[in-house]
DRENVOGU-169401 format. One line per 2 residues: number of its first residue (from 0); their letters; for each residue z, y, x of N, C-alpha, C. Coordinates in steps of 0.05 Angstrom, whole numbers, padded with zeros to 5 digits. Last residue first. Layout:
N
NUM = A = Z Y X Z Y X Z Y X ~ ...
//
This chain:
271
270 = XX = 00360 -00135 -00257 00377 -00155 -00266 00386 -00139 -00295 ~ 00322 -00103 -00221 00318 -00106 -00245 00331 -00138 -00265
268 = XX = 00362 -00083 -00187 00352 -00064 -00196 00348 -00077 -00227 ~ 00359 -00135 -00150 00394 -00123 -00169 00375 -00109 -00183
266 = XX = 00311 -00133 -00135 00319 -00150 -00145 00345 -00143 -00165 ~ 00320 -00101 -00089 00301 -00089 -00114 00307 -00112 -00135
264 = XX = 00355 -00106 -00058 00365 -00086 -00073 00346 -00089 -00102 ~ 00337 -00148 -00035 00352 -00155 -00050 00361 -00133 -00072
262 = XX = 00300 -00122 -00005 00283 -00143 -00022 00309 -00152 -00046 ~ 00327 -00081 00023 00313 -00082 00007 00298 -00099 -00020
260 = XX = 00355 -00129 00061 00368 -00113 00049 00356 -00107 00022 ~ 00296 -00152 00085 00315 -00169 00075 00330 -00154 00052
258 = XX = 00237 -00119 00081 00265 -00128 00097 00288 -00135 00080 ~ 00210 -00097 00056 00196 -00113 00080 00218 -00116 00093
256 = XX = 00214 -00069 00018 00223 -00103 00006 00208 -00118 00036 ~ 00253 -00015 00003 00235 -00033 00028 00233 -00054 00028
254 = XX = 00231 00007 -00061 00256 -00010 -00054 00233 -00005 -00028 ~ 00241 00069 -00089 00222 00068 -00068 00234 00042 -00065
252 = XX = 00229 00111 -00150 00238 00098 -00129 00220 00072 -00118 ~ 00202 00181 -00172 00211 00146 -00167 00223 00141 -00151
250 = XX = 00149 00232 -00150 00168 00220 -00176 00176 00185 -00176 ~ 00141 00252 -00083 00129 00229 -00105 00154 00232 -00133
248 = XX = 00109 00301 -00049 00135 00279 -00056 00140 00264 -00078 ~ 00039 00274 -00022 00057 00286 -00045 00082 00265 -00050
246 = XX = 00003 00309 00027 00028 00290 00012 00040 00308 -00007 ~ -00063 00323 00046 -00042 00326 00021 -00019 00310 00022
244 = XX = -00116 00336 00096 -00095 00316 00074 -00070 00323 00067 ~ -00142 00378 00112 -00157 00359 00088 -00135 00334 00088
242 = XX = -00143 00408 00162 -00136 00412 00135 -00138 00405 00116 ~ -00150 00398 00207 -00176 00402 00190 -00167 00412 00158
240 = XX = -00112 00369 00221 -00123 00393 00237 -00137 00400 00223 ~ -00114 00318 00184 -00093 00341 00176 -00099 00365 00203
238 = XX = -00157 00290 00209 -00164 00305 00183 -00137 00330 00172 ~ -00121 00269 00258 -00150 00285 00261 -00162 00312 00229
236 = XX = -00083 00243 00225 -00074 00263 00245 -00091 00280 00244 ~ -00108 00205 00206 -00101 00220 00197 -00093 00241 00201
234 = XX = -00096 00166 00265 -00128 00179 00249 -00121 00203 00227 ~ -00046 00165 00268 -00058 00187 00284 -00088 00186 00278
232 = XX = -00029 00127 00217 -00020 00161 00227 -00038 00173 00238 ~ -00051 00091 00228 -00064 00100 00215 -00060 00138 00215
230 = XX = -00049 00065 00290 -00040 00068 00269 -00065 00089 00254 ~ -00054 00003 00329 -00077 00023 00318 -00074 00038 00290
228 = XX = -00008 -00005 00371 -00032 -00016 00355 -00048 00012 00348 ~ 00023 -00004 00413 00000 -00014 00424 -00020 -00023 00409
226 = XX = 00066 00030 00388 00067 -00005 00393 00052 -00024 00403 ~ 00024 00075 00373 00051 00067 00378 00053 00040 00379
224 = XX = -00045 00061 00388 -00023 00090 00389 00008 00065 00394 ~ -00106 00050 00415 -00080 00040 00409 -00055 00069 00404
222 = XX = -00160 00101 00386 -00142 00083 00418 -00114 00074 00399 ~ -00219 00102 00351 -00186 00101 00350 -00177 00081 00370
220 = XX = -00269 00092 00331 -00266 00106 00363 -00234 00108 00366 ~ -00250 00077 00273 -00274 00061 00294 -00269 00071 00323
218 = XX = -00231 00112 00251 -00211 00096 00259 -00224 00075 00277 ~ -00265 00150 00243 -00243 00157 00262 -00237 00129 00279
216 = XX = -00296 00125 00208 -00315 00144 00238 -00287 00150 00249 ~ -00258 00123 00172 -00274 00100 00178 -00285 00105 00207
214 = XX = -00244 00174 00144 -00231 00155 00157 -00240 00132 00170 ~ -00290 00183 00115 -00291 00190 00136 -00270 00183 00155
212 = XX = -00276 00164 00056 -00286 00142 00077 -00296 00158 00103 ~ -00212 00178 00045 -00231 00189 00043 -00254 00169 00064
210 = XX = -00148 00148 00009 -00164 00156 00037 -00191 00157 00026 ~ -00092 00158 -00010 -00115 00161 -00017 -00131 00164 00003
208 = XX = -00033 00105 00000 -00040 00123 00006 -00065 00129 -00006 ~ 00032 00083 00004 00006 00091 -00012 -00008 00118 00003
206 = XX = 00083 00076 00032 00069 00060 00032 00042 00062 00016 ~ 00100 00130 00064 00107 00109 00048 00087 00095 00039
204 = XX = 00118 00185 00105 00091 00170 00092 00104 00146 00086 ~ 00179 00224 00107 00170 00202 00122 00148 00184 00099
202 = XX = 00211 00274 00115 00192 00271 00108 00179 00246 00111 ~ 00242 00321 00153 00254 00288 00141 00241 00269 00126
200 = XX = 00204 00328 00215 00215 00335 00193 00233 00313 00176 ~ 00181 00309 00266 00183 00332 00251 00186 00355 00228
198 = XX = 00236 00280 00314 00221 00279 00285 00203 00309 00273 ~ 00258 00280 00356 00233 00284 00357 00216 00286 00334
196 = XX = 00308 00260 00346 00298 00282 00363 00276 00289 00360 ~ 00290 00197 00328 00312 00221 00315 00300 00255 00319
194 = XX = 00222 00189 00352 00254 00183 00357 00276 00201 00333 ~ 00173 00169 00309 00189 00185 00335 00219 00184 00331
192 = XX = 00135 00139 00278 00143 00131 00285 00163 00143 00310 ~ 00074 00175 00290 00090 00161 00282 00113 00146 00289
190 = XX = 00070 00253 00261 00073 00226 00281 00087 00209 00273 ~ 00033 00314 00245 00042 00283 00228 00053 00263 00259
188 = XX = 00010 00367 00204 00022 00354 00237 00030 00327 00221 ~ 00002 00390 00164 -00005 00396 00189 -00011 00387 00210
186 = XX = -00013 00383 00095 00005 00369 00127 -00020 00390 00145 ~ 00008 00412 00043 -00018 00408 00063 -00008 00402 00090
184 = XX = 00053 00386 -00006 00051 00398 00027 00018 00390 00036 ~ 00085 00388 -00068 00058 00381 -00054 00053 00393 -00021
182 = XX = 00137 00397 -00095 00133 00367 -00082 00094 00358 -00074 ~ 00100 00459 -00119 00128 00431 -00125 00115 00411 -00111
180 = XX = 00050 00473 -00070 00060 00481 -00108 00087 00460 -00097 ~ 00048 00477 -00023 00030 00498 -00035 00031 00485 -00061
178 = XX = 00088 00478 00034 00093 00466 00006 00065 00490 -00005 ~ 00071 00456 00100 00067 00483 00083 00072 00472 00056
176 = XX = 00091 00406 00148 00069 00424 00128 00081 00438 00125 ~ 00094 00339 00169 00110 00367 00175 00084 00391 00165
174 = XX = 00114 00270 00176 00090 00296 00167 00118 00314 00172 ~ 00120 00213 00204 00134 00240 00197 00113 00258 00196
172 = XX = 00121 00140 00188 00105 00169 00196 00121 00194 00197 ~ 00183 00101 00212 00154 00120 00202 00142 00141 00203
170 = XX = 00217 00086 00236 00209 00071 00223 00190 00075 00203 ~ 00246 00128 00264 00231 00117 00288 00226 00096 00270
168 = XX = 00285 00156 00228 00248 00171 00232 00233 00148 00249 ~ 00329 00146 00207 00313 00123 00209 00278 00134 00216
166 = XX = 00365 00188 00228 00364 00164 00241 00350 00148 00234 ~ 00357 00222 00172 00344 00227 00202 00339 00202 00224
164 = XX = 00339 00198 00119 00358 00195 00131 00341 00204 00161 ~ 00282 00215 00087 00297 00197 00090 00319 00204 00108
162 = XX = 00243 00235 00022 00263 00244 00051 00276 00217 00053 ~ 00172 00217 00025 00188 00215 00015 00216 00222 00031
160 = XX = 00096 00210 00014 00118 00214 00020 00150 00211 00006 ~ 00028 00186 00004 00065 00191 -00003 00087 00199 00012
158 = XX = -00030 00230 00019 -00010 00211 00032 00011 00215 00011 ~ -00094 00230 00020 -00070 00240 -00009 -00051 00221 00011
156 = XX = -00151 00277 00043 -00130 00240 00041 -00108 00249 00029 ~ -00201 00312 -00003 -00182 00304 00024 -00160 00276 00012
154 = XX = -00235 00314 -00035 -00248 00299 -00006 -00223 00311 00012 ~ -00208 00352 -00085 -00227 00322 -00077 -00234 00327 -00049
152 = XX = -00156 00364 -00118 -00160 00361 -00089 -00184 00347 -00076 ~ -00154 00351 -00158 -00145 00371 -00165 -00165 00383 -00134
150 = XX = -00156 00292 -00162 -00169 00297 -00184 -00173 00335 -00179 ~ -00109 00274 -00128 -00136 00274 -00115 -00169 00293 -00134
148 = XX = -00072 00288 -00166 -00077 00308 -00139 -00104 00304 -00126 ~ -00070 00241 -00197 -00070 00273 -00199 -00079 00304 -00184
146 = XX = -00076 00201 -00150 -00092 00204 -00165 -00102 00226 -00177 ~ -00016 00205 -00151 -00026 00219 -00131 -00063 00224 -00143
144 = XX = 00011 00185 -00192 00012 00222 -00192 -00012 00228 -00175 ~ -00014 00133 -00187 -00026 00157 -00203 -00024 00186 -00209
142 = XX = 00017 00117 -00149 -00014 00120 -00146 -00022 00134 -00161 ~ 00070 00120 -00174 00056 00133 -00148 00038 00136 -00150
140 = XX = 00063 00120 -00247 00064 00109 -00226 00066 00123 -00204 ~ 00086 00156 -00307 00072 00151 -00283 00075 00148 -00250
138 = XX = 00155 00139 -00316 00125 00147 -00326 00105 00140 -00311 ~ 00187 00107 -00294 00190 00095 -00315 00168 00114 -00332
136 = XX = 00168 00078 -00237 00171 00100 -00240 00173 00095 -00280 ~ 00168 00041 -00162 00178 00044 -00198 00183 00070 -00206
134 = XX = 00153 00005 -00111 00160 00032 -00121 00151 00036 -00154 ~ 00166 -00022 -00056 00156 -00023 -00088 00169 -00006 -00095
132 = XX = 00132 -00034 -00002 00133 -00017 -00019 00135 -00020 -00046 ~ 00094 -00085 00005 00126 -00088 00016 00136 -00064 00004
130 = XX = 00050 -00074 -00008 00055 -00087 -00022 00085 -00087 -00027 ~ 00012 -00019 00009 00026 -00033 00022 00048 -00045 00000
128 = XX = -00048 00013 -00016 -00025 -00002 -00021 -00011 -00013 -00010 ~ -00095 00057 -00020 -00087 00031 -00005 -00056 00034 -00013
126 = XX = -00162 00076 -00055 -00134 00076 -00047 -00130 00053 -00033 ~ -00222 00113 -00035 -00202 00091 -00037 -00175 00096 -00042
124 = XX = -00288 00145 -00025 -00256 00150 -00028 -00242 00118 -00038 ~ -00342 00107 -00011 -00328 00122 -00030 -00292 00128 -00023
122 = XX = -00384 00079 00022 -00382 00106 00029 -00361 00121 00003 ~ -00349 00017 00024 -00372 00038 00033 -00369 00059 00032
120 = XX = -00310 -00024 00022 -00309 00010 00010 -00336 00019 00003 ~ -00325 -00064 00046 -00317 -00067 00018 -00314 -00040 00001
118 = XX = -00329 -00053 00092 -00354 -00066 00080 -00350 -00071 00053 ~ -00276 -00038 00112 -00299 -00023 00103 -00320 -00025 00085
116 = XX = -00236 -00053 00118 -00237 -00054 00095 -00265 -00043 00087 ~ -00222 -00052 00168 -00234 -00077 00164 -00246 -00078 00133
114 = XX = -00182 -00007 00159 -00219 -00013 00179 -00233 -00028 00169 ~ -00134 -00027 00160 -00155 -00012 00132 -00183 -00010 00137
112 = XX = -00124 -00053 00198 -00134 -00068 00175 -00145 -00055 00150 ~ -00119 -00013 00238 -00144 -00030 00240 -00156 -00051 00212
110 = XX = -00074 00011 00217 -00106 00034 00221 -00125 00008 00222 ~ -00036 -00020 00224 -00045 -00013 00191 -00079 -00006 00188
108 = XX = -00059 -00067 00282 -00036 -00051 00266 -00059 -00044 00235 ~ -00081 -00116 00292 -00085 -00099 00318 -00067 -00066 00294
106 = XX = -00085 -00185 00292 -00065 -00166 00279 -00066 -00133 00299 ~ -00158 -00203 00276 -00122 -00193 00296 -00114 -00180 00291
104 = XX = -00178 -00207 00232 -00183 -00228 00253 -00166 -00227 00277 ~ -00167 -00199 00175 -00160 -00195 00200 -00163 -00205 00214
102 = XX = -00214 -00220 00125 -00199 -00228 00137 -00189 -00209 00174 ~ -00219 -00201 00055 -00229 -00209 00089 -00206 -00219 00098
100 = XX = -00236 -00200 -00021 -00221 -00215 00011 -00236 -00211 00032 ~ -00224 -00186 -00078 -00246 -00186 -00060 -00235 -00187 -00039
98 = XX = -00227 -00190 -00149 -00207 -00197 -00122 -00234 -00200 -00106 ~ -00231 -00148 -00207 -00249 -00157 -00189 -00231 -00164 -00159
96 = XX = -00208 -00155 -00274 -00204 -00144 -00252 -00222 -00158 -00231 ~ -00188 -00183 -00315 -00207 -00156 -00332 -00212 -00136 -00304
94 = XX = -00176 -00235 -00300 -00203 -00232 -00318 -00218 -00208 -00323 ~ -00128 -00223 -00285 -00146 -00230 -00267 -00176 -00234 -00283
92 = XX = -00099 -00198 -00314 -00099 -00191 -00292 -00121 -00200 -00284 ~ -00093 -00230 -00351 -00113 -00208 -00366 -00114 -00191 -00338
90 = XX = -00064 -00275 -00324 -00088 -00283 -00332 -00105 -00256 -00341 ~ -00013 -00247 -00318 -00029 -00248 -00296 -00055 -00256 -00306
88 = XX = -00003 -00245 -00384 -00009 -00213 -00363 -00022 -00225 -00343 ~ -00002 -00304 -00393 -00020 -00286 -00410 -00030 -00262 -00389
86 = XX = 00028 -00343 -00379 00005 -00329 -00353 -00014 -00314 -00370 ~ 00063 -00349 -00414 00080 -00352 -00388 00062 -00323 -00377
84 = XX = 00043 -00384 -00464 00039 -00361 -00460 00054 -00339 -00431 ~ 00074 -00429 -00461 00047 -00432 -00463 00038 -00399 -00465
82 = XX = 00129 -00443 -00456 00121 -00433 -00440 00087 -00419 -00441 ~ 00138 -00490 -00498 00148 -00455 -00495 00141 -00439 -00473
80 = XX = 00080 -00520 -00494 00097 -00526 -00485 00115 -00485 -00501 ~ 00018 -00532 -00496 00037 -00539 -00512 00068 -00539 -00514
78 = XX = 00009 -00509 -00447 -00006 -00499 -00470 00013 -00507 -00494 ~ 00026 -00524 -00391 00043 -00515 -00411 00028 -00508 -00442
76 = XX = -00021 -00562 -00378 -00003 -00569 -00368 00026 -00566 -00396 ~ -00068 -00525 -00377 -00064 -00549 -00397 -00036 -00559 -00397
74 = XX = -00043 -00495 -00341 -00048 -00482 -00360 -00058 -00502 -00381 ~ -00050 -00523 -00302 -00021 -00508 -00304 -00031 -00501 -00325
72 = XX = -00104 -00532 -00298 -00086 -00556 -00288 -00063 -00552 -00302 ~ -00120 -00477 -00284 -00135 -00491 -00312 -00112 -00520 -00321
70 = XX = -00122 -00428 -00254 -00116 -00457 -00253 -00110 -00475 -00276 ~ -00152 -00371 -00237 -00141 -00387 -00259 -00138 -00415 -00248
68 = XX = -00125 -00332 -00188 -00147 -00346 -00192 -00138 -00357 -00221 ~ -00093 -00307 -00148 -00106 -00289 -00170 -00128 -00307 -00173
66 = XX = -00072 -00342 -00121 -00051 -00338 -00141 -00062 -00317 -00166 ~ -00107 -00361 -00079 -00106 -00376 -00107 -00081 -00366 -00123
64 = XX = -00099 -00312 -00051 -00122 -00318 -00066 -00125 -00338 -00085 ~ -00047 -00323 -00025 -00056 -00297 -00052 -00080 -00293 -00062
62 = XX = -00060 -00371 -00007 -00032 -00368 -00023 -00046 -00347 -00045 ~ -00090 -00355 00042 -00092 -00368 00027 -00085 -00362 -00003
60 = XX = -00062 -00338 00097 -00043 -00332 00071 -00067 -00333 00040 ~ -00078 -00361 00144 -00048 -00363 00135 -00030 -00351 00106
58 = XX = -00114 -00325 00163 -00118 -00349 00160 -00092 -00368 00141 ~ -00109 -00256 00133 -00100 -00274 00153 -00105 -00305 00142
56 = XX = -00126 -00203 00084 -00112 -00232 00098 -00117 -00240 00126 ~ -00141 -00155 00044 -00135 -00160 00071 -00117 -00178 00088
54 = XX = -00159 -00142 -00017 -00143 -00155 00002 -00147 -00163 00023 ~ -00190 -00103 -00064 -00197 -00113 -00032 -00164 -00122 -00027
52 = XX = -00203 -00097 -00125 -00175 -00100 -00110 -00191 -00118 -00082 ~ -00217 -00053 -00172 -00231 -00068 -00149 -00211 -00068 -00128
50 = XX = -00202 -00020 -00218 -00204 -00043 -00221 -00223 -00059 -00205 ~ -00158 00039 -00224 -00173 00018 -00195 -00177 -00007 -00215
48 = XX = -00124 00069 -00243 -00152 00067 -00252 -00170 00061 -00240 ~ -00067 00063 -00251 -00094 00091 -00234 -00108 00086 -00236
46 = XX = -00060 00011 -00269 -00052 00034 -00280 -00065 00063 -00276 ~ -00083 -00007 -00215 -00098 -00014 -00249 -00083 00003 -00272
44 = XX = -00040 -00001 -00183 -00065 00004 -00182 -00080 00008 -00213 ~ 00007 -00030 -00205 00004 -00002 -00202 -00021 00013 -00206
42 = XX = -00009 -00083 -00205 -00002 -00069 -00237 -00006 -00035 -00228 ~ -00011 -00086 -00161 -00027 -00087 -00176 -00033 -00078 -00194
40 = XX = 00037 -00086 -00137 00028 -00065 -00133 -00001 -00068 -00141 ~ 00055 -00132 -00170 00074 -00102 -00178 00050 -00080 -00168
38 = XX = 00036 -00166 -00138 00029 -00166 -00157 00035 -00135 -00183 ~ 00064 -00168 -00094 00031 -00157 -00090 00028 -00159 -00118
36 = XX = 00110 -00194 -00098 00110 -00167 -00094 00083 -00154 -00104 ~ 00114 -00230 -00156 00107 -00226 -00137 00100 -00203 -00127
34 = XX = 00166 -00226 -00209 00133 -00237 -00204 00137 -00224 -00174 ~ 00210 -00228 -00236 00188 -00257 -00243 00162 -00255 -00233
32 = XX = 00244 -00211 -00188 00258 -00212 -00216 00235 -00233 -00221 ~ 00202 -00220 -00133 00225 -00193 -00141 00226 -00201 -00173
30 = XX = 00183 -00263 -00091 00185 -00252 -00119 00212 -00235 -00118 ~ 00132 -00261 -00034 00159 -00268 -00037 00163 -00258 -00073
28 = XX = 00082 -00253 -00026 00090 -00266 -00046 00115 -00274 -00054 ~ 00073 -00220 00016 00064 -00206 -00007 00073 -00218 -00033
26 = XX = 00098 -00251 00063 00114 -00231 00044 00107 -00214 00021 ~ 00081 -00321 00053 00076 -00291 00059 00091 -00265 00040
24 = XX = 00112 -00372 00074 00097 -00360 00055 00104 -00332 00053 ~ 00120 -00388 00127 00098 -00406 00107 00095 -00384 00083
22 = XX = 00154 -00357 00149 00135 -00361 00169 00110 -00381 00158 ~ 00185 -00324 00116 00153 -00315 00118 00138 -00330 00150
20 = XX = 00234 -00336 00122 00218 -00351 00098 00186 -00348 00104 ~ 00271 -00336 00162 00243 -00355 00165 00230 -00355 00146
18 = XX = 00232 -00261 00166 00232 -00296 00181 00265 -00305 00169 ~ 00235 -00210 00149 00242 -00225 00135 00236 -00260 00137
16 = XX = 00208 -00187 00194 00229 -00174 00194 00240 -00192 00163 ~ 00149 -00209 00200 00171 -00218 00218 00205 -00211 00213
14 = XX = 00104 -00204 00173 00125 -00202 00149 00159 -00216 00177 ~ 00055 -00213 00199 00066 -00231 00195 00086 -00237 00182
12 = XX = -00006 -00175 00151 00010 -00181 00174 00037 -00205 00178 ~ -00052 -00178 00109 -00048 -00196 00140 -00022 -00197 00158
10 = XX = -00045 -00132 00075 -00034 -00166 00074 -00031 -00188 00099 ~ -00075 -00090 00050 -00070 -00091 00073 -00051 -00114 00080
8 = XX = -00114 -00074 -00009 -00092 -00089 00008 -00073 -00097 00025 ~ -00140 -00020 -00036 -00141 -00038 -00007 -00110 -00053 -00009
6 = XX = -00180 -00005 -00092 -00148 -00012 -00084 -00153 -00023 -00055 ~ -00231 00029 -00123 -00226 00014 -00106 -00198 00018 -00097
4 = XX = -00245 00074 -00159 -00233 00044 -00164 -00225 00030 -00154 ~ -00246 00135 -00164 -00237 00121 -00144 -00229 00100 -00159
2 = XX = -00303 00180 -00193 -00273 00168 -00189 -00268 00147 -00172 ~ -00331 00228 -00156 -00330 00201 -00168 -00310 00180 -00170
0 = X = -00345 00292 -00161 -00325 00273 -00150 -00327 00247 -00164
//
């Protein structure tokens, strides 16, 4: 099994459910207490033991490529100043780590932008990260319990999970399995995004995930699913018939910082 360095991004999208701010600057960058969402789920990564960060942009968000860059300008700027040590962490961020960019060329949903990720994967297992997910753990991270499991579990997909309130199933995946130790389920079944009624369980995929690069041969022949995009659910779908993907109920908390409410909660959190 070869460990897994590679982190995916997935960043392109328009962040509509927190307009107007995100109609100039992107919700990966909005800040929670002193730093930027995408940046939290950096720290995550590189805690698991990813030090190859693919990001997945849009013409319009720029922004997160010069924010993992040095700027030399700002940094003469405060050198002499109390501040002169400000960009120590992001600077050992970005020196002891590899940023690597595409671009979505249409917003065609999650499944298509992890796609896009290919030429950056190639043929190795991955993780992916949805930024708007922040999730805190005062031991080990998400990514890295799951990491745990991947270590235990090799060549199947590692999904998060987590219970939510019945009435909010039609705002995510829903797995439905077999528990085969504490807070681990071999999925079975999975949909996205279904009504109350229709849920198949309380269980709802969160924003990390471990994917296997046979995900790739799926998500290539993959028809539009819910909303008329291209989720990732129902590729995953294919490998949980097969019996090869895992959620695990995670240790932590979870803010939704892809929406307003959330973004404030996570903020109080760390006041």
């Amino acid at each position: 099994m070869n460990k897994i360095t590679k982190c995916i991004f997935p960043s392109a999208g328009y962040g509509t459910r927190l307009l107007p701010i995100t109609k100039t600057i992107p919700k990966e960058m909005l800040l929670v207490h002193t730093k930027p969402l995408i940046q939290y789920g950096v720290e995550e990564a590189i805690e698991a033991g990813c030090d190859i960060m693919g990001i997945i942009t849009n013409k319009n968000k720029t922004v997160i490529e010069d924010y993992f860059d040095n700027n030399l300008d700002v940094e003469n700027v405060i050198q002499n100043s109390s501040n002169k040590n400000i960009l120590d962490d992001l600077n050992d961020i970005i020196n002891n780590n590899q940023f690597i960019y595409t671009r979505q060329l249409e917003i065609k949903g999650l499944g298509n932008a992890i796609y896009c990720a290919k030429p950056l994967v190639g043929n190795e297992a991955f993780a992916v990260i949805l930024s708007d997910d922040l999730c805190i753990n005062k031991n080990n991270g998400v990514l890295s319990q799951m990491m745990e499991v991947y270590e235990k579990y090799p060549n199947h997909c590692i999904v998060a999970v987590e219970k939510i309130a019945p009435e909010k199933s039609n705002q995510y995946g829903i797995i439905s399995g077999e528990n085969i130790q504490d807070n681990l389920i071999r999925v079975n079944d999975m949909v996205e995004k279904p009504e109350e009624k229709d849920a198949l369980s309380d269980l709802a995929i969160v924003g990390r995930y471990i994917l296997t690069p046979d995900i790739f041969d799926i998500l290539e022949n993959m028809k539009k699913g819910k909303g008329g995009e291209i989720q990732i659910t129902d590729a995953l779908l294919e490998l949980a018939k097969k019996g090869n993907v895992l959620a695990v109920n995670f240790d932590g908390k979870r803010f939704d910082c892809g929406k307003i409410d959330g973004l404030m909660e996570a903020n109080k959190y760390f006041m």
